[in-house]
C-alpha positions as CSV (number, residue, x, y, z in Angstrom):
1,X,8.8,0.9,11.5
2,X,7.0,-0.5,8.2
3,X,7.0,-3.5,7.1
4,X,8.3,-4.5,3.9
5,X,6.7,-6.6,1.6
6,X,7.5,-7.5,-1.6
7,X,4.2,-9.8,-3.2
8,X,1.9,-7.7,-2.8
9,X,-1.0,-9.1,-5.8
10,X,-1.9,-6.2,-7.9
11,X,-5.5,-7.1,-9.8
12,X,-6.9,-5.0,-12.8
13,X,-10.7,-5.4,-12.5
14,X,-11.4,-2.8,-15.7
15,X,-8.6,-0.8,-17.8
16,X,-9.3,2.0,-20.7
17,X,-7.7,5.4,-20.7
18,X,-11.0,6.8,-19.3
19,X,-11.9,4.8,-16.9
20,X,-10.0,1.8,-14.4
21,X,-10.6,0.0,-11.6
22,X,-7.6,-2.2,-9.5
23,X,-6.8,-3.5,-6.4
24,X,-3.5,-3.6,-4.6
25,X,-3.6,-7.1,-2.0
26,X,-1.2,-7.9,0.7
27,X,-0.4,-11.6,1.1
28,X,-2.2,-11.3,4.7
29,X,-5.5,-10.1,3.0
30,X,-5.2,-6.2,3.8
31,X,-6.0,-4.4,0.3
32,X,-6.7,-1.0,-1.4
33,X,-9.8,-0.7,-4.1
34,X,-8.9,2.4,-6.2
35,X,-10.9,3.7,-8.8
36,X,-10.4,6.3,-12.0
37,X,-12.6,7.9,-14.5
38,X,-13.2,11.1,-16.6
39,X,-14.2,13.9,-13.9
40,X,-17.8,14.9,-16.3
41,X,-18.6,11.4,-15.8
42,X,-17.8,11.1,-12.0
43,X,-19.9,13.9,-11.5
44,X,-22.8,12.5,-13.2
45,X,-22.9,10.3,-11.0
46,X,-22.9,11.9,-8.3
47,X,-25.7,14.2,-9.2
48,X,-27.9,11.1,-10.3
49,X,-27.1,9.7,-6.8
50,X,-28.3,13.4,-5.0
51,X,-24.5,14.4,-3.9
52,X,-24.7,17.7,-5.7
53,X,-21.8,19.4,-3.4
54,X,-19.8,16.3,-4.1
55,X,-20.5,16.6,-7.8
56,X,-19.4,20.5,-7.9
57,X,-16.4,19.9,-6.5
58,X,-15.3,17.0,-9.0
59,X,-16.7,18.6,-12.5
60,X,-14.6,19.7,-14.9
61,X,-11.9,17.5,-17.6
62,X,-9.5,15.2,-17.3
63,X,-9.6,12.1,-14.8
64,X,-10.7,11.8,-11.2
65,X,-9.5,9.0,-8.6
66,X,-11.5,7.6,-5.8
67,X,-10.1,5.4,-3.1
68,X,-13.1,3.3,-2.9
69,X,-11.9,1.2,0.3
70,X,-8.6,1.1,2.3
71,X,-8.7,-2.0,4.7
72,X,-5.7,-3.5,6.9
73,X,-6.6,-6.8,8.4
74,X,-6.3,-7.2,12.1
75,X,-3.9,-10.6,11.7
76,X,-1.8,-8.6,10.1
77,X,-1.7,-5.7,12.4
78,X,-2.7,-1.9,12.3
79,X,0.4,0.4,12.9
80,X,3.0,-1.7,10.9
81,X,2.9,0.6,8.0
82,X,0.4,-1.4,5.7
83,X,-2.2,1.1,4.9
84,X,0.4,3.5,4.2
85,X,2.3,1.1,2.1
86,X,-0.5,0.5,-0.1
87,X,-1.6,3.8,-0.2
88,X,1.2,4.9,-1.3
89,X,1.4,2.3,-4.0
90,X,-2.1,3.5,-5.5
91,X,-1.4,7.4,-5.1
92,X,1.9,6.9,-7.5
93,X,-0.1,4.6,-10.1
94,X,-2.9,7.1,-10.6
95,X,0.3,9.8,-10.8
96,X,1.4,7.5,-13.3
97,X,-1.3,7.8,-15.2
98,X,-1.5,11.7,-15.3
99,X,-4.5,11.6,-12.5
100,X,-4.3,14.7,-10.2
101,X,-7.0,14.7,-8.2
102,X,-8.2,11.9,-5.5
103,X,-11.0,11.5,-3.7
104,X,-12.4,9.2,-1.1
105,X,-15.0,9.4,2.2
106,X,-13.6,9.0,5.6
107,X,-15.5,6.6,6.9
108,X,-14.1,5.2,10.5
109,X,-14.8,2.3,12.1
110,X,-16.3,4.1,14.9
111,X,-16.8,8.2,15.7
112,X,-14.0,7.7,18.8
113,X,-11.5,7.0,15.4
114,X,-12.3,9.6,13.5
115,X,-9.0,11.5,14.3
116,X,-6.8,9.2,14.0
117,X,-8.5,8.1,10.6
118,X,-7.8,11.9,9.3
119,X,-4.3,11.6,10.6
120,X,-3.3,8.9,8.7
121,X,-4.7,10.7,5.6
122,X,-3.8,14.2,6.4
123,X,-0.2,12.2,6.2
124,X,-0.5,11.1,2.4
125,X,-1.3,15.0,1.4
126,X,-5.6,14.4,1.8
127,X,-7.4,17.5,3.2
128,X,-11.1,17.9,3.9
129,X,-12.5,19.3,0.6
130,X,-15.2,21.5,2.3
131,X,-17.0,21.9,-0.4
132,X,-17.9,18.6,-1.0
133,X,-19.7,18.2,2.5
134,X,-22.4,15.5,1.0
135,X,-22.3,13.8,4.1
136,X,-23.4,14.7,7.7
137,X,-20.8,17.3,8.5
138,X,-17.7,16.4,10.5
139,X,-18.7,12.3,10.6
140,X,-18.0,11.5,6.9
141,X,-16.1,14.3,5.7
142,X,-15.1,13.8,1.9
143,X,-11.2,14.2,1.6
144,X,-8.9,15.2,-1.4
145,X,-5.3,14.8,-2.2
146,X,-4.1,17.2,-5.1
147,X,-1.2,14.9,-6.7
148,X,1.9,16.0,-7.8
């Protein structure tokens, strides 16, 4: 069962139409760091950073989203529905704003939580985008959710 929460502090850090940055803040500290900007320019900077599967996979036009960090604090309790929640909440802002494409590393805690990290993910439409393996294969895989 989730729980529902109403204030929820929404912060914009940067705002133009190409690029954006915001986070998403439950009252118990949990938040969601999202970020947006033209796909060329994403992938610029992933080449200068020596990710060139990463950058192949995000090139082309239009705007990109990367879900820089997703973090539930433990007062507030994993499994209530708070990740999702805010997940959620970014996914349908960057739909709002005509992005299509999202991006982010799965990055667990630990190895032992990998599967239940790409669970939770698999659940808001991410999939492994296998040709953006960057990362050590099958530790950090790089996941993308095609929005609707």
């Amino acid at each position: 069962m989730g729980v529902e929460v109403t204030s929820d502090r929404w912060a914009w850090h940067t705002f133009t139409p190409n690029r954006g940055e915001f986070t998403i803040e439950t009252p118990g500290g949990s938040l969601i760091l999202v970020d947006f900007l033209m796909r060329h320019e994403a992938a610029r900077n992933m080449r200068d950073n020596d990710r060139p599967a990463f950058a192949s996979c995000i090139d082309g036009p239009g705007l990109v989203g990367f879900v820089a960090e997703l973090h539930v604090n433990r007062h507030e309790g994993r499994g209530k529905g708070i990740g999702s929640r805010l997940l959620s909440k970014a996914l349908d802002k960057l739909r709002e704003l005509g992005i299509r494409s999202v991006f982010l590393r799965a990055v667990p805690l630990s190895p032992e939580l990998r599967t239940d990290l790409l669970r939770f993910y698999g659940r808001h439409g991410f999939e492994i985008a296998l040709d953006c393996m960057d990362e050590p294969p099958g530790y950090y895989p790089i996941l993308q959710a095609t929005l609707e």
